[in-house]
Each structure stands twice: as C-alpha cells, then as structure tokens.
PDB file of the backbone (N, CA, C, O) and the ligand in Angstrom, with CONECT records:
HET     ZN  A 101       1
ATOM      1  N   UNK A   1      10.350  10.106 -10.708  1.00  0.00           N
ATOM      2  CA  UNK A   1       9.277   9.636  -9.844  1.00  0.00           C
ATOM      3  C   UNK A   1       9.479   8.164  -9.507  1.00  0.00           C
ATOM      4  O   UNK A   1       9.920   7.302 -10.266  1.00  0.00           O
ATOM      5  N   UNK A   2       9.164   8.048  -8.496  1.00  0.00           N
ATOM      6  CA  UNK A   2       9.484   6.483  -7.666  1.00  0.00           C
ATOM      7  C   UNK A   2       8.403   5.835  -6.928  1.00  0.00           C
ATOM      8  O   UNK A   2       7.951   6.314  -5.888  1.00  0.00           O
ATOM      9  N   UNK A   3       7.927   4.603  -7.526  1.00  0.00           N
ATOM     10  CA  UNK A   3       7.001   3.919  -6.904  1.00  0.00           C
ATOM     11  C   UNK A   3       7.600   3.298  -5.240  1.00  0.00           C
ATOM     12  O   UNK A   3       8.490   2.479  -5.013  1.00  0.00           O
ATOM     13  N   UNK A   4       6.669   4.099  -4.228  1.00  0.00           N
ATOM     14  CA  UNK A   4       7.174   3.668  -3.386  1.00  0.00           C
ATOM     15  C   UNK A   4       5.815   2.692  -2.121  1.00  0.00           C
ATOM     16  O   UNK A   4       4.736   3.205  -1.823  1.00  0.00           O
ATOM     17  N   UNK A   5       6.391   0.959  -1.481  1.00  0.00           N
ATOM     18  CA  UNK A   5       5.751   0.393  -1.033  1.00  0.00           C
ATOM     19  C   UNK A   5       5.989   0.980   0.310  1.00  0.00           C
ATOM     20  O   UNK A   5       7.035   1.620   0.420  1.00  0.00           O
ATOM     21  N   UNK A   6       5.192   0.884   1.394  1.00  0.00           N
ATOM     22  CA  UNK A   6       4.732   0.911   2.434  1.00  0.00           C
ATOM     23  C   UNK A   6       3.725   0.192   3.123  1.00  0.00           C
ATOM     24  O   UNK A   6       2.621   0.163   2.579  1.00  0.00           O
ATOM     25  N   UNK A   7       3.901  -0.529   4.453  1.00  0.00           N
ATOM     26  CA  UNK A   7       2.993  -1.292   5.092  1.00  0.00           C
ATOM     27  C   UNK A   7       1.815  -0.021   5.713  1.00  0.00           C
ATOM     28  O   UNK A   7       2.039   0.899   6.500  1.00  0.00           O
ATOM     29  N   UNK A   8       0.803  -0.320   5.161  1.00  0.00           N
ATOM     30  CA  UNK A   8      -0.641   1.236   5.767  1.00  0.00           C
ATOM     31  C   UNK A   8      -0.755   0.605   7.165  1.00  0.00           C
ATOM     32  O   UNK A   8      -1.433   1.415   7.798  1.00  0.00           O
ATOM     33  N   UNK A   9      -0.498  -0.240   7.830  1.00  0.00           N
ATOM     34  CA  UNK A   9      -0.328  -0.474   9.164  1.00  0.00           C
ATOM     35  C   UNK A   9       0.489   0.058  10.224  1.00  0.00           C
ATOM     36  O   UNK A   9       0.205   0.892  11.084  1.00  0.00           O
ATOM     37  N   UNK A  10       1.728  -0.676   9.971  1.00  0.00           N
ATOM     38  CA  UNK A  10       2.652   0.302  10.648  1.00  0.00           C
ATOM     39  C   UNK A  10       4.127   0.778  10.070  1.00  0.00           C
ATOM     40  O   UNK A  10       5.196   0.580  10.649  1.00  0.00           O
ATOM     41  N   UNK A  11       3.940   1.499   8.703  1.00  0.00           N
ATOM     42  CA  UNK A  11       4.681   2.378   7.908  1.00  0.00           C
ATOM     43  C   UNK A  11       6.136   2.019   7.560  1.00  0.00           C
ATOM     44  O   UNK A  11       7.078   2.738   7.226  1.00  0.00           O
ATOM     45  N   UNK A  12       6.025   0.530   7.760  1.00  0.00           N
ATOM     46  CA  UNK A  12       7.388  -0.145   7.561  1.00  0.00           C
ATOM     47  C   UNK A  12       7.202   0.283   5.507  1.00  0.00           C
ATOM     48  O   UNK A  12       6.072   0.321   5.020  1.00  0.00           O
ATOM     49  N   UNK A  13       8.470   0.546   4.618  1.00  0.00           N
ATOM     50  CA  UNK A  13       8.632   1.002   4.058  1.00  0.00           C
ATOM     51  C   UNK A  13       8.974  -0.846   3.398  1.00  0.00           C
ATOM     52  O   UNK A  13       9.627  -1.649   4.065  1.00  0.00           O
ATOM     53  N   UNK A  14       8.551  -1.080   2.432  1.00  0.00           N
ATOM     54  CA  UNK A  14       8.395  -2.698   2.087  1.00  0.00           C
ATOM     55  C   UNK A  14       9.798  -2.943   0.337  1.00  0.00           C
ATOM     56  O   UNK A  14      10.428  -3.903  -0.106  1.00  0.00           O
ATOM     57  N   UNK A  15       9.637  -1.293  -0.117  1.00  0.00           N
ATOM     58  CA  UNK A  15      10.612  -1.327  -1.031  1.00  0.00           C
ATOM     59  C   UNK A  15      10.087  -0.226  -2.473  1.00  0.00           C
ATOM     60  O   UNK A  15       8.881  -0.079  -2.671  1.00  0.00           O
ATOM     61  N   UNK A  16      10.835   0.284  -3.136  1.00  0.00           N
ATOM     62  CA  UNK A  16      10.712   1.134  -3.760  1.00  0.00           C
ATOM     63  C   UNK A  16      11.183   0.811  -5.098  1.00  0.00           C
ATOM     64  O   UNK A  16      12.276   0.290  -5.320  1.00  0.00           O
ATOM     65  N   UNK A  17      10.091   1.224  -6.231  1.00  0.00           N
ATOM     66  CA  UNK A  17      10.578   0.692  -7.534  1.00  0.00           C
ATOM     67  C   UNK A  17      10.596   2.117  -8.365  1.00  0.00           C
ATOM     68  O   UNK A  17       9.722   2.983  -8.381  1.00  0.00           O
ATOM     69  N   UNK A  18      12.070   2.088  -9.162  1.00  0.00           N
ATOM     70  CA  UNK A  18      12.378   3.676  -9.623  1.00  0.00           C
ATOM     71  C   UNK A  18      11.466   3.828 -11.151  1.00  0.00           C
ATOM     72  O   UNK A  18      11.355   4.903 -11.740  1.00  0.00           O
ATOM     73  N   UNK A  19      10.867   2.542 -11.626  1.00  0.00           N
ATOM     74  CA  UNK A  19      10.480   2.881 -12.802  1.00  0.00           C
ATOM     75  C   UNK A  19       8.277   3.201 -12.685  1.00  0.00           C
ATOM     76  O   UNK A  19       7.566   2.196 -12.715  1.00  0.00           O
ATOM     77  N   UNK A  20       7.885   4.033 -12.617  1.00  0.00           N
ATOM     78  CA  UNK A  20       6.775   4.567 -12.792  1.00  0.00           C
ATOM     79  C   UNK A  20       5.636   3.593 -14.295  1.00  0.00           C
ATOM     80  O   UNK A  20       4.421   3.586 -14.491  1.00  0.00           O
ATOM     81  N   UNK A  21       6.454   3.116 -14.817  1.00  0.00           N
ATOM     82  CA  UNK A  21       5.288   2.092 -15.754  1.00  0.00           C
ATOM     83  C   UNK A  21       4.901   1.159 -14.849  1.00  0.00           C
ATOM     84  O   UNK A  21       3.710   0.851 -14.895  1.00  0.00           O
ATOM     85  N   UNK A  22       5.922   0.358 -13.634  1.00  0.00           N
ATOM     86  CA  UNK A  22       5.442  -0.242 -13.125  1.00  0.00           C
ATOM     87  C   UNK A  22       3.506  -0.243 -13.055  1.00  0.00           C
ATOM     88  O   UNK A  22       2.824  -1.143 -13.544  1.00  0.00           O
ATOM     89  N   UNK A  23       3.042   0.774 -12.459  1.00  0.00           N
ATOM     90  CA  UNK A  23       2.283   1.030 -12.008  1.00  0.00           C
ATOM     91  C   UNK A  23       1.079  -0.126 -12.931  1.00  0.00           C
ATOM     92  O   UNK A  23       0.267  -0.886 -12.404  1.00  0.00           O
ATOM     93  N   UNK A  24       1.357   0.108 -14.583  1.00  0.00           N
ATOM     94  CA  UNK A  24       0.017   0.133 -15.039  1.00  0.00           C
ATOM     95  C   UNK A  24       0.766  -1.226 -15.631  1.00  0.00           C
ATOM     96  O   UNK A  24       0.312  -1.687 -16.679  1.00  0.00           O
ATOM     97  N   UNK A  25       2.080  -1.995 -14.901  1.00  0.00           N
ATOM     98  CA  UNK A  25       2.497  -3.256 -15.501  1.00  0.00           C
ATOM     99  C   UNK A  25       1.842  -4.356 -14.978  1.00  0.00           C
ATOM    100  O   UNK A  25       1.562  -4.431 -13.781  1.00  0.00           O
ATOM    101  N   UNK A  26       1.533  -5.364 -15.928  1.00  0.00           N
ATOM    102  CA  UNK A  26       0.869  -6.614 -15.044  1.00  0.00           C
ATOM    103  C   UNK A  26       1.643  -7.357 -14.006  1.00  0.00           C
ATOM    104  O   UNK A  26       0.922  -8.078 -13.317  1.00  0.00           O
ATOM    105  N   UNK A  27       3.038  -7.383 -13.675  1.00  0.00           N
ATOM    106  CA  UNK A  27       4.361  -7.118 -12.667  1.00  0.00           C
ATOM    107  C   UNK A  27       3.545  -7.437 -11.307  1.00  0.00           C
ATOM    108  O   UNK A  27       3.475  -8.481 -10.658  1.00  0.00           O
ATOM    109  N   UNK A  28       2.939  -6.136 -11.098  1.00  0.00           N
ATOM    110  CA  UNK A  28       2.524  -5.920  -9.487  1.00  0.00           C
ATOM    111  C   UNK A  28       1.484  -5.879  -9.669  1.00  0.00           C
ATOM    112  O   UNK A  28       1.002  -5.722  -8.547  1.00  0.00           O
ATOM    113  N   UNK A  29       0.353  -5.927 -10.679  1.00  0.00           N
ATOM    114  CA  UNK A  29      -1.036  -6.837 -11.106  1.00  0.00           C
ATOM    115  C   UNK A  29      -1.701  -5.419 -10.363  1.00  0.00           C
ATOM    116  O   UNK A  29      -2.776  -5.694  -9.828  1.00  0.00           O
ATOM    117  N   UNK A  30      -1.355  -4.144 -10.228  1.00  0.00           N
ATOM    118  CA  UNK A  30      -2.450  -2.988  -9.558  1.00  0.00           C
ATOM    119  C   UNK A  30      -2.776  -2.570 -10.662  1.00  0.00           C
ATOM    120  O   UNK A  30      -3.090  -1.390 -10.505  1.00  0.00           O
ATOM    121  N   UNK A  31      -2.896  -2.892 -11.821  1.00  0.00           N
ATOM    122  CA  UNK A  31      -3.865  -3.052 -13.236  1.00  0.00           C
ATOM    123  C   UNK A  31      -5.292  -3.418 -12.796  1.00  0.00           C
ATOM    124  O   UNK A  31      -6.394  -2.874 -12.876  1.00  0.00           O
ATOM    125  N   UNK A  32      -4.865  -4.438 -12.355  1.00  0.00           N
ATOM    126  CA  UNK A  32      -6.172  -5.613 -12.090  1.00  0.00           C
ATOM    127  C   UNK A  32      -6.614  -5.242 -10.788  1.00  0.00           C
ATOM    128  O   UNK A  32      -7.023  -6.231 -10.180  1.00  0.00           O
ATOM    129  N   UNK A  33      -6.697  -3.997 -10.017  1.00  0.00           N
ATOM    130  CA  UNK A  33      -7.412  -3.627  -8.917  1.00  0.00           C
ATOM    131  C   UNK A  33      -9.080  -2.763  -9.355  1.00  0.00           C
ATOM    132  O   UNK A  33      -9.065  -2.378 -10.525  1.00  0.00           O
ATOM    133  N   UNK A  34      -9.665  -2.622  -9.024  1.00  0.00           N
ATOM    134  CA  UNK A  34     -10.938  -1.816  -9.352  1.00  0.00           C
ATOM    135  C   UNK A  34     -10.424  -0.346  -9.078  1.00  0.00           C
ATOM    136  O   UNK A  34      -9.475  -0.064  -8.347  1.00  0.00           O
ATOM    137  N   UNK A  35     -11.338   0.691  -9.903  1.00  0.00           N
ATOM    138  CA  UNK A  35     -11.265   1.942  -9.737  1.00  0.00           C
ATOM    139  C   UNK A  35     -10.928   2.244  -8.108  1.00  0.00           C
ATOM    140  O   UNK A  35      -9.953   2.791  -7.592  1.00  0.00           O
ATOM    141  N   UNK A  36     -12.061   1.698  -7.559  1.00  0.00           N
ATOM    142  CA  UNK A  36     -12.137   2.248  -6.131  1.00  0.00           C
ATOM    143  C   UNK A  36     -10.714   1.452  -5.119  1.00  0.00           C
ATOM    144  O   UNK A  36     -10.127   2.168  -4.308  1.00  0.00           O
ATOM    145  N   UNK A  37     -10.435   0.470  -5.232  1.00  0.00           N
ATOM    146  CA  UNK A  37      -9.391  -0.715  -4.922  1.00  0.00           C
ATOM    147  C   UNK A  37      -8.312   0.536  -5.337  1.00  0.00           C
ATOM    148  O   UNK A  37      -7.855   1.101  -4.343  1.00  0.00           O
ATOM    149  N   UNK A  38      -7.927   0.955  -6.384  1.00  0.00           N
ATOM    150  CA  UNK A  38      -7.062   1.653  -6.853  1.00  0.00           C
ATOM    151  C   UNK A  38      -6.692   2.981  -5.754  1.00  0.00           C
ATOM    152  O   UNK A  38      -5.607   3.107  -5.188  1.00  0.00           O
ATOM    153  N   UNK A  39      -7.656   3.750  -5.636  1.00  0.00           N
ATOM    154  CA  UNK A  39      -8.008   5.103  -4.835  1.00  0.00           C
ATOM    155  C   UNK A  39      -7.396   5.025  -3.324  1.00  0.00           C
ATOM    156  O   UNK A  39      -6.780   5.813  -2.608  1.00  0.00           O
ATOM    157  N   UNK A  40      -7.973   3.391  -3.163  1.00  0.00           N
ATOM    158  CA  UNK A  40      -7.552   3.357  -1.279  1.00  0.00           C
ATOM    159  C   UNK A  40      -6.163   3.047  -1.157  1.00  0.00           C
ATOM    160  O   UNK A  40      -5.530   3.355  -0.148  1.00  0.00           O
ATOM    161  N   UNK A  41      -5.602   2.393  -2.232  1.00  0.00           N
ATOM    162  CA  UNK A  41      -4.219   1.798  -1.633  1.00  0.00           C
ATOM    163  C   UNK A  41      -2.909   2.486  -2.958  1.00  0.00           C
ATOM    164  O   UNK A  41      -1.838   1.886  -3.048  1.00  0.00           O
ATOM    165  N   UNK A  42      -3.175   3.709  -3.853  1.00  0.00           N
ATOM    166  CA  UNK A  42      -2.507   4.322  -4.495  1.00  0.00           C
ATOM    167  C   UNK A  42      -2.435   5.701  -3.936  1.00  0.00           C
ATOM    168  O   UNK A  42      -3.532   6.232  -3.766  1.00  0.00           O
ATOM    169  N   UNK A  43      -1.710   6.180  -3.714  1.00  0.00           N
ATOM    170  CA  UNK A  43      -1.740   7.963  -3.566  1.00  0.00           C
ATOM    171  C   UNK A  43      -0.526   8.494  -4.272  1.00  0.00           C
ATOM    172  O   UNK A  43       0.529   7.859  -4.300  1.00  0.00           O
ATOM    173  N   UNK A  44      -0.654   9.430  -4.728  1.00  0.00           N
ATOM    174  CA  UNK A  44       0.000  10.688  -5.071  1.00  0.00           C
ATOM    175  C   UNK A  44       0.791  11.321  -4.391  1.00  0.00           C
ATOM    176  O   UNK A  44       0.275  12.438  -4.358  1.00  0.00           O
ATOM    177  N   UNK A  45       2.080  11.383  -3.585  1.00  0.00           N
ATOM    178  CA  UNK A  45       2.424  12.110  -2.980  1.00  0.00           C
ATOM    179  C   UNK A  45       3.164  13.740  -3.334  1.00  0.00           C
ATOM    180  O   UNK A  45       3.520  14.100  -4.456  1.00  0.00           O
ATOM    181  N   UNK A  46       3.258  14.480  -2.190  1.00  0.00           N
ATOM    182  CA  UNK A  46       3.388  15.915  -2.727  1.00  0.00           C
ATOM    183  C   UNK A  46       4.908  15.464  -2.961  1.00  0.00           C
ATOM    184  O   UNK A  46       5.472  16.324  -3.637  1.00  0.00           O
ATOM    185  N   UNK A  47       5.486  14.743  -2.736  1.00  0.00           N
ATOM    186  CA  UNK A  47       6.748  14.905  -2.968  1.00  0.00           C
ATOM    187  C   UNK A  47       7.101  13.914  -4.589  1.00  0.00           C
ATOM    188  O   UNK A  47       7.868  12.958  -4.712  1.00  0.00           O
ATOM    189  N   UNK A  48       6.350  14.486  -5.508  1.00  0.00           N
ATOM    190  CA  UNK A  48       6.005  13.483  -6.355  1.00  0.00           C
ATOM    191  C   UNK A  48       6.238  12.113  -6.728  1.00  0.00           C
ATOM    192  O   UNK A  48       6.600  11.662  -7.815  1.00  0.00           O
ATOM    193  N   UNK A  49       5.920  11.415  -5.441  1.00  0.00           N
ATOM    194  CA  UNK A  49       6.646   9.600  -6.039  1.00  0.00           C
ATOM    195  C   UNK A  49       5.116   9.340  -5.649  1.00  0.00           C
ATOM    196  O   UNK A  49       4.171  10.065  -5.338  1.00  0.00           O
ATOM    197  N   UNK A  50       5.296   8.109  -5.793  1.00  0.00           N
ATOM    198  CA  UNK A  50       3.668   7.484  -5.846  1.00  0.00           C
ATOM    199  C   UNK A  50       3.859   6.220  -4.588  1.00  0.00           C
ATOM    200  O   UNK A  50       4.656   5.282  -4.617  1.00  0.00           O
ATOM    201  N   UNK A  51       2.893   6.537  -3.559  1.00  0.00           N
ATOM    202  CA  UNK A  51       2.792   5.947  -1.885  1.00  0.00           C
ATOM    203  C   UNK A  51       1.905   4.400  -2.750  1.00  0.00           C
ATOM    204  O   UNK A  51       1.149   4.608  -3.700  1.00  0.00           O
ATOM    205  N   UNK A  52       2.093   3.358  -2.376  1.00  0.00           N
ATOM    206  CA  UNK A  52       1.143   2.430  -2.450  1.00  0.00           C
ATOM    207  C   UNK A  52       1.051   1.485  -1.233  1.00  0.00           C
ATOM    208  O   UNK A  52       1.889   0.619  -0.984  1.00  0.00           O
ATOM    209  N   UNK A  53       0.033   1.720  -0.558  1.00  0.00           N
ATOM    210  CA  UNK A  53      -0.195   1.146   1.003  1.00  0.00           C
ATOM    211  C   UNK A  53      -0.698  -0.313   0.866  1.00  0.00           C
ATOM    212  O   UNK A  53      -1.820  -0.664   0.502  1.00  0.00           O
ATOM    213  N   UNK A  54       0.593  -1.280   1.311  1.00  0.00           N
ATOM    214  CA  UNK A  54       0.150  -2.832   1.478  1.00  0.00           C
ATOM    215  C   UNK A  54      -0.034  -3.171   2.933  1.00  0.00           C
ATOM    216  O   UNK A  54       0.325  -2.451   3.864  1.00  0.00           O
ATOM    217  N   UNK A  55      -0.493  -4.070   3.012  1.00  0.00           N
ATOM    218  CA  UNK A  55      -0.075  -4.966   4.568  1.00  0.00           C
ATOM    219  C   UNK A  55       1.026  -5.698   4.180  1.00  0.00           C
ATOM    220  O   UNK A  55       1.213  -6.389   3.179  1.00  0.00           O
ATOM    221  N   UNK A  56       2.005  -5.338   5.501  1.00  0.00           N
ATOM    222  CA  UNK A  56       3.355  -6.251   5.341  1.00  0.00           C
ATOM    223  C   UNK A  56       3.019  -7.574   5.928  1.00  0.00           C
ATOM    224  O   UNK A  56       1.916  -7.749   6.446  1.00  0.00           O
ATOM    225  N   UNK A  57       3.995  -8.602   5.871  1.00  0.00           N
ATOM    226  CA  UNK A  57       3.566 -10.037   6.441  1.00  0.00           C
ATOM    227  C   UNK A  57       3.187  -9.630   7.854  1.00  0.00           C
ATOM    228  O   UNK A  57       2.107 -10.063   8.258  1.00  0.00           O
ATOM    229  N   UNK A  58       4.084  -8.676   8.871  1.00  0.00           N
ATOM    230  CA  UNK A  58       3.836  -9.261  10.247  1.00  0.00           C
ATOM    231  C   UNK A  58       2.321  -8.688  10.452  1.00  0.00           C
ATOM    232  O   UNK A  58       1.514  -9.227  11.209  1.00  0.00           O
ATOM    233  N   UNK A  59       2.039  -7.497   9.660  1.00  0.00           N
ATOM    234  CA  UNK A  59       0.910  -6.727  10.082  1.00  0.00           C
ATOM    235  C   UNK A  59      -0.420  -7.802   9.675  1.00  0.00           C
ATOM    236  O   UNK A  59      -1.447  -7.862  10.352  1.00  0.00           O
ATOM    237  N   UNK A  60      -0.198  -8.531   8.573  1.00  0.00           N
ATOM    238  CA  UNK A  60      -1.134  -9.437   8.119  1.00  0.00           C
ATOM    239  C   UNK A  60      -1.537 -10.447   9.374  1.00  0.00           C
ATOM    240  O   UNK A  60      -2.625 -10.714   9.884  1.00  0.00           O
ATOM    241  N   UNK A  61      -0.330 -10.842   9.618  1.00  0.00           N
ATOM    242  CA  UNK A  61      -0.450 -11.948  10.589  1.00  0.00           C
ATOM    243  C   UNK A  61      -1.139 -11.583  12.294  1.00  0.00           C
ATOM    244  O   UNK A  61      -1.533 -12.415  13.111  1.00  0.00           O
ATOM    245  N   UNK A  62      -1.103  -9.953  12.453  1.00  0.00           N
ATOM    246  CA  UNK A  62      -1.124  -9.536  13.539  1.00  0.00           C
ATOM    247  C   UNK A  62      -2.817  -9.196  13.109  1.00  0.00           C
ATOM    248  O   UNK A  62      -3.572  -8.971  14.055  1.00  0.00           O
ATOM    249  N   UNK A  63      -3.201  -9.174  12.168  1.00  0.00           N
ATOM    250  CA  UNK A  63      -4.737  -8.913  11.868  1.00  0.00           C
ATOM    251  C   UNK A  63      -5.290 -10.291  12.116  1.00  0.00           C
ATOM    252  O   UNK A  63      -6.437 -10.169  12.543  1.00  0.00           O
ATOM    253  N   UNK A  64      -4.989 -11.352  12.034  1.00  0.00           N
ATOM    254  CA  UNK A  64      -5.653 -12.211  11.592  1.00  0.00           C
ATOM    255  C   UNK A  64      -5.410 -13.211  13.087  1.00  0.00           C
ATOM    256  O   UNK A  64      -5.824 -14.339  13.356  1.00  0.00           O
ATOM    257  N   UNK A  65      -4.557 -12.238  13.880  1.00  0.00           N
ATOM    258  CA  UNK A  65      -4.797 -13.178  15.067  1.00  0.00           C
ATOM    259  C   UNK A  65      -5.361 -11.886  16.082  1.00  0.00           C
ATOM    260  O   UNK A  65      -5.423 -12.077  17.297  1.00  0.00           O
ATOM    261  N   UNK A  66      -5.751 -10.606  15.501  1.00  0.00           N
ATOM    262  CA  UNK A  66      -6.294  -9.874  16.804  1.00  0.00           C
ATOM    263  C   UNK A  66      -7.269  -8.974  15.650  1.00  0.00           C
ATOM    264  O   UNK A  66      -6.754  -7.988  15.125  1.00  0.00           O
ATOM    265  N   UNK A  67      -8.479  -9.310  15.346  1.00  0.00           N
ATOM    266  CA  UNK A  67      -8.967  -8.318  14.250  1.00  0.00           C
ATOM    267  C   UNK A  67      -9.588  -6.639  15.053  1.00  0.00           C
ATOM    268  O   UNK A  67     -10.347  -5.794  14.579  1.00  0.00           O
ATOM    269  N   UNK A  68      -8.893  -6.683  16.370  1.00  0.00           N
ATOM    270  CA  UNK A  68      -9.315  -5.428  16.665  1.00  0.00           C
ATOM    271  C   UNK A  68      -8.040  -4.317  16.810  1.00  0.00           C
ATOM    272  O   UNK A  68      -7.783  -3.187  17.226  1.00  0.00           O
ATOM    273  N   UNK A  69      -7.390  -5.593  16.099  1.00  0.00           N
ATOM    274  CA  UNK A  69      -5.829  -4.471  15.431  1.00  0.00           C
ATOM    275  C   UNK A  69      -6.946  -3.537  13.890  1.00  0.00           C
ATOM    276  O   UNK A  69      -6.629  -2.386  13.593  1.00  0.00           O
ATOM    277  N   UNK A  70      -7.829  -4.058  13.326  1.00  0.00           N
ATOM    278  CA  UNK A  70      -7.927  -3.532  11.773  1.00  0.00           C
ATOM    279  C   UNK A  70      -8.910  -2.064  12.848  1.00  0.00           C
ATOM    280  O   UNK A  70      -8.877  -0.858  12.606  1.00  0.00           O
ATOM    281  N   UNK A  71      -9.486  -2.597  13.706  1.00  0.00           N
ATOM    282  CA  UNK A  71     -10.249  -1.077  14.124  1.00  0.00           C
ATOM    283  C   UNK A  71      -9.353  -0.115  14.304  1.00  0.00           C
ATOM    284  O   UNK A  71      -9.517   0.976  13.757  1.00  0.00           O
ATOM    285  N   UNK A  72      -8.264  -0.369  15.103  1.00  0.00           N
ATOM    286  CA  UNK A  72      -7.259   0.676  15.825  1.00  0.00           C
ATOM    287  C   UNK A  72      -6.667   1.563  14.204  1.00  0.00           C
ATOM    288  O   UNK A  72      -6.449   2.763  14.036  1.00  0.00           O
ATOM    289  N   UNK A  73      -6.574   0.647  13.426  1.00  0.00           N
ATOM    290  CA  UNK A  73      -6.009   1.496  12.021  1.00  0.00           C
ATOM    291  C   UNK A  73      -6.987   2.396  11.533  1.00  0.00           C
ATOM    292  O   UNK A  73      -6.718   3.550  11.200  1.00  0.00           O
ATOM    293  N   UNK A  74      -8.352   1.790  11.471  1.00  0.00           N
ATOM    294  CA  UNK A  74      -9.715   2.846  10.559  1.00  0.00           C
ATOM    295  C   UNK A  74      -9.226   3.885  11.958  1.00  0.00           C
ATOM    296  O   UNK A  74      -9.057   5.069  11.665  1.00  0.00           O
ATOM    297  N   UNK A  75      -9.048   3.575  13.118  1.00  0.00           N
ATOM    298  CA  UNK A  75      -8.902   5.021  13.861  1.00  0.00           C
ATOM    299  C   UNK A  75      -7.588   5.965  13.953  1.00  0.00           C
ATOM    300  O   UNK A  75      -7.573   6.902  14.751  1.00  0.00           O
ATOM    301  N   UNK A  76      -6.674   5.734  13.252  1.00  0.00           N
ATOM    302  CA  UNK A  76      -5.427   6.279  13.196  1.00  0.00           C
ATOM    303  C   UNK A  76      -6.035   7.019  11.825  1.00  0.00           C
ATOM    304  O   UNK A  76      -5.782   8.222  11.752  1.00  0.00           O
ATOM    305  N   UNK A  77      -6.717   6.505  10.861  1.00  0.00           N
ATOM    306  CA  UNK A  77      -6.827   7.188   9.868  1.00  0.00           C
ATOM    307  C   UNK A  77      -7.644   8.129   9.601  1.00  0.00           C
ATOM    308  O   UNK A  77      -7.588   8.706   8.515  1.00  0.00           O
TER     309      UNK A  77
HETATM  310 ZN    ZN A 101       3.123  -3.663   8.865  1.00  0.00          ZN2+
END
C-alpha cells in the first residue's frame, strides 16, 4: 500500500510515499488534523493505496488570486 499525494484541484499527482506508517507519523503532521480534517482530505482507494488531497502551490496561488476558482471545485465535486 502506497501513500499517494494529489493536488484536489487539478489532480496534479504531488508525490507518493511507499511506506503506510507515514500516515499516523508526525513527518506529514496528518496526526495533528481533526477527525473531520482527516475524512475530507484522506481516502481509501479501491485500488488499495491511500489518496490524500492537497492544494498544490499553483492551485493555492490561483485561489487566492480568483476565489471563484474554490466555487468551480465544490462544483466538480
Ligand atoms: Zn493544483
């Protein structure tokens, strides 16, 4: 099983880590997310590796200069 990053914007693939403790390592600090924090940006995939949806830099930068980029995403989803 393979922890794998992805931008939840536009599905740029950010990098993939083969070891699965990651998850609950203080490393990538998604320890320190809340239950619910956890739910939105962790999934399960059927292909058993584990999806974790970030914003990549450009998508960050593209929110924060057009915030009606973040609507167009709640509507893709
Ligand atoms: Zn992106």
């Amino acid at each position: 099983m393979a922890i794998r990053y992805y931008c939840r914007h536009c599905g740029t693939s950010l990098g993939t880590f083969e070891d699965e403790q990651l998850l609950v390592s203080p490393q990538l600090g998604l320890n320190e997310l809340s239950d619910e924090e956890q739910q939105q940006i962790i999934h399960y995939g059927s292909d058993g590796n584990v999806h974790v949806r970030v914003t990549c830099e450009h998508c960050e930068e593209a929110l924060e200069n057009n915030p009606d980029f973040y609507m167009l995403d709640r509507w893709i989803q």
